[in-house]
N, C-alpha and C positions, 0 to 999 in steps of 0.2 A: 621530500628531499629533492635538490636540484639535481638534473642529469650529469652534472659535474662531480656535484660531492658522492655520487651514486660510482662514476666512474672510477674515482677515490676509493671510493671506500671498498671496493674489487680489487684492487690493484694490491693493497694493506690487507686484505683478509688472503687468509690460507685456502686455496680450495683445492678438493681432490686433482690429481694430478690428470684427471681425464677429461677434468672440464677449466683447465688455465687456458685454453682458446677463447674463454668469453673474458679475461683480462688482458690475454696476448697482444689485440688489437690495438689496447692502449699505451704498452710497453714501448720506452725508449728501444729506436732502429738503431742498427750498430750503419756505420756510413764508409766509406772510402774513397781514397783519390787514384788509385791505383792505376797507371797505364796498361792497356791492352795493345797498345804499337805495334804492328808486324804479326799480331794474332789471328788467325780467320775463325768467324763464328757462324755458323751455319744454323740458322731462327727459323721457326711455324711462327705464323697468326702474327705476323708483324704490321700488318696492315692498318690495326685499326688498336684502339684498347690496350691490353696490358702488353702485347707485344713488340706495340707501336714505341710506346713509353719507351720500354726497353731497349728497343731499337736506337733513339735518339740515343741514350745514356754509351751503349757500347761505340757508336759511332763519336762520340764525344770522347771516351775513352783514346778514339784510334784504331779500334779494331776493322779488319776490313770484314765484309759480310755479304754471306748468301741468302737470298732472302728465299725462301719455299712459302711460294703465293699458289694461291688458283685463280683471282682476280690478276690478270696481268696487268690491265689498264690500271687499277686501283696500284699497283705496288708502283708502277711506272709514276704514277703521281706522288708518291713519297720518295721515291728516291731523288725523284727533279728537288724536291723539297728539301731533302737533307743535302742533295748535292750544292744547293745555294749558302746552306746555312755550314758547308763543310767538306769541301772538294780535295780534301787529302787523302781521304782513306775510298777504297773502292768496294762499291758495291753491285752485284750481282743479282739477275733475279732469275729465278729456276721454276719451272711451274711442274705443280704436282697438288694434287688435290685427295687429303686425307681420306675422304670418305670410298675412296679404291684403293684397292690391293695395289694393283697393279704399277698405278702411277708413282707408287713410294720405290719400287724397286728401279722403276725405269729414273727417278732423280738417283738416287742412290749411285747406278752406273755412271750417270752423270756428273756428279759430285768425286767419286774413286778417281773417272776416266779427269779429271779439271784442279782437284785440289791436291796437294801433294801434305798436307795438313791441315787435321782439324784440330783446332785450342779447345771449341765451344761450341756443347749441341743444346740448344735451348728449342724443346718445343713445347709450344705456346698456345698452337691449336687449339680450339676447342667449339662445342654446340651442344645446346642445352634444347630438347626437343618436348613440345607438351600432350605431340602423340605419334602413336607407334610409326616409325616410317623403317622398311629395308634399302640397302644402297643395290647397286645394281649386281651385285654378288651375294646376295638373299641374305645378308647379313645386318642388324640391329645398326641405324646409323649412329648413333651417340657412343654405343661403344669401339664402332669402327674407329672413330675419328677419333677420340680423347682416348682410348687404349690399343687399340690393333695397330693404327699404323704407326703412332712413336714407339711402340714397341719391337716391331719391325726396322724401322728406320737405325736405332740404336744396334739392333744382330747387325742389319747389313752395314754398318759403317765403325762398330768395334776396331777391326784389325785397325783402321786408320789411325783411330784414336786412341791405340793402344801404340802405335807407331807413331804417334804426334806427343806422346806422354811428356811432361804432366797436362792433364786434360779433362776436361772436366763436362758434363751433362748435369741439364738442371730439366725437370720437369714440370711444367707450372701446373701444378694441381689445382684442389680447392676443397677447403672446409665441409663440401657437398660430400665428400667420401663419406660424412658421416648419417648421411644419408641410408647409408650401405643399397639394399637390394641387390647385392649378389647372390643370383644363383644357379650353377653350374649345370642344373639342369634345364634352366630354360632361359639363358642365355637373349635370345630373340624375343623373349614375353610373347609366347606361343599358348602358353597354358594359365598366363594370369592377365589380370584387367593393369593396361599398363600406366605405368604414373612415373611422371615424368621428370621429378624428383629423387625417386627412386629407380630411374634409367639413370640419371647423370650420378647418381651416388656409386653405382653396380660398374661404373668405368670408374671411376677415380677411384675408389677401391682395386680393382683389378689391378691398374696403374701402379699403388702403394707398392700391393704386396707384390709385383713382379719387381720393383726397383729394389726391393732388399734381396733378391735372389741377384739381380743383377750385381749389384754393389759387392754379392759375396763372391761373385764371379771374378770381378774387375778387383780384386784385393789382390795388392799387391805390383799391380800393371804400371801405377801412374796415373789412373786414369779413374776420378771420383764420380756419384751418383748421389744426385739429392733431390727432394721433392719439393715443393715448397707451395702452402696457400697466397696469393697473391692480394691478398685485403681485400674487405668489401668496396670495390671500388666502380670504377662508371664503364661500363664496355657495353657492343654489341652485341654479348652470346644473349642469343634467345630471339636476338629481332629477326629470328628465321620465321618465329611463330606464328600467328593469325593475327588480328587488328587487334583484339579486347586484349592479350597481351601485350603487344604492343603500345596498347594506349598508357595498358597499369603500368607496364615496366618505365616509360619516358616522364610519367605526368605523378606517378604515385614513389615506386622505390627507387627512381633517382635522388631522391631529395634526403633520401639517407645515406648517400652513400659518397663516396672520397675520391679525389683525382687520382687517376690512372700514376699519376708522376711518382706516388707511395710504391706502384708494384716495380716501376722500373728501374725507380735507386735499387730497389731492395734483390733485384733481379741482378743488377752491373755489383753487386756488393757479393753476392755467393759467387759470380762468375768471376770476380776479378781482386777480392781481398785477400792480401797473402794467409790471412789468419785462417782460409778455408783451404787451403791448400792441401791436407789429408783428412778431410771430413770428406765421409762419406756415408751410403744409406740412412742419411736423416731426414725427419718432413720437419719444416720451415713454418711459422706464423709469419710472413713477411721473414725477416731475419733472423725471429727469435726461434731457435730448438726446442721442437714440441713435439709430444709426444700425440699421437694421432687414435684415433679409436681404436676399441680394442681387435673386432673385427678385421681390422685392417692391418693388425699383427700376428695374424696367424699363418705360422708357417708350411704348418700341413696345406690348408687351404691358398698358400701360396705357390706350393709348388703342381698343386691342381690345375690352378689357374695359367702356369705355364706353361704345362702340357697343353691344354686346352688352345693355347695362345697360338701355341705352337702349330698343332694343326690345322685352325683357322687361317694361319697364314703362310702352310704348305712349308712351313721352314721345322724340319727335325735337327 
């Protein structure tokens, strides 16, 4: 059977409701024209990949944006970039680098003390690591950056965005949560042989289940929370890693996989279509509503993980 009538014939068949992620991908994306004019969105990981994407589309939209880069020279070269192709809407760059604590609070101030609203918190960040590294606060880097500090970042900039209502945060996940490896006792992979698969599934799960606490938090405010997998598409995450990665990742699973420009219609579509405008705590196939592992719906172990969140990142 051709990889066509194969992709067909998934799409027509019924499959358990835990595994419509291996048809989601091929599912008509819902789309929009929607203006974000006079909106500010405040973006991670726009630099390069799904963020980038993204970035283009909200900028086209109108929306004016703050970019949280750590490469300053790198954002500096996209912004010249968009400023040629789009010199109406302003954009800002803020540096802060996910993988510390510390640096999310100091944007944060930055951000309260400069914006007087936020429309849109899109973080986009992320790093997929293939061995064990700590940041310089003795903490697991892949869970620092893809859950401690959007998680953070979202406590400290709440009131704003419950004061800029309606308003809306999207966190770009990814199908790796079903990876899982979370677990709460050893958090750092301290006491098991670490895999690295299993590092990036143990944050996007963390990710999930804190965004449906948050979501029950934010009920009610004006101000929604959703997750979304961003498609198997072309980025950077991983070219942190050694050369033989690197080589497999550029010369082997590129060739499977789809332009960035799928994650960031589908990013400007949850950020900017009216039809989202009280949807909240849901994960996203791109745009379709899916339902996410199961793991990743447990609420006891949700609220675990928030405490735990909680203290990692000194905020009760």
């Amino acid at each position: 059977m051709r990889p066509d009538h194969i992709r067909r014939a998934l799409l027509k068949s019924k499959l358990p409701e835990q595994l419509n992620f291996l048809s989601n991908r091929n599912a008509r994306q819902k789309k929009t024209s929607a203006s974000l004019k006079g909106k500010t969105c405040i973006i991670s990981g726009a630099t390069s990949g799904v963020g980038l994407s993204a970035l283009k589309y909200l900028v086209g939209a109108g929306a004016d944006i703050a970019m949280l880069a750590r490469d300053l020279e790198k954002a500096e070269k996209v912004r010249d970039l968009l400023d040629k192709q789009n010199n109406v809407v302003n954009i800002d760059i803020l540096y802060s680098d996910f993988s510390k604590i510390e640096t999310i609070r100091k944007v944060s101030e930055t951000i309260l003390k400069n914006y007087h609203r936020i429309d849109l918190l899109i973080n986009s960040a992320g790093i997929f690591c293939t061995s064990r590294t700590l940041n310089s606060e003795g903490t697991e880097m892949v869970f620092c950056i893809n859950h401690l500090a959007p998680f953070l970042l979202v406590r400290l900039l709440m009131k704003r965005l419950k004061e800029s209502a309606p308003s809306r945060i999207i966190h770009v996940n990814s199908q790796g949560h079903r990876f899982n490896g979370l677990d709460i006792n050893d958090l750092n992979w301290e006491k098991r042989l670490f895999n690295g698969y299993k590092s990036y599934g143990a944050s996007k799960t963390a990710q999930l289940l804190t965004t449906w606490e948050l979501a029950d938090i934010l009920k009610g405010s004006g101000v929604t929370i959703n997750a979304m997998h961003p498609g198997a598409v072309k980025t950077n995450i991983g070219l942190n890693n050694g050369p033989l990665y690197r080589w497999y990742s550029r010369h082997i699973i590129w060739h499977f996989l789809d332009d960035p420009r799928i994650s960031g219609e589908a990013i400007y579509y949850l950020a900017a279509s009216p039809e989202m405008e009280n949807i909240s705590g849901r994960y996203f196939n791109l745009t379709v509503d899916e339902k996410p592992a199961i793991h990743a719906l447990d609420r006891k172990m949700a609220k675990k993980i928030w405490k735990i969140s909680e203290n990692l990142i000194n905020m009760q």
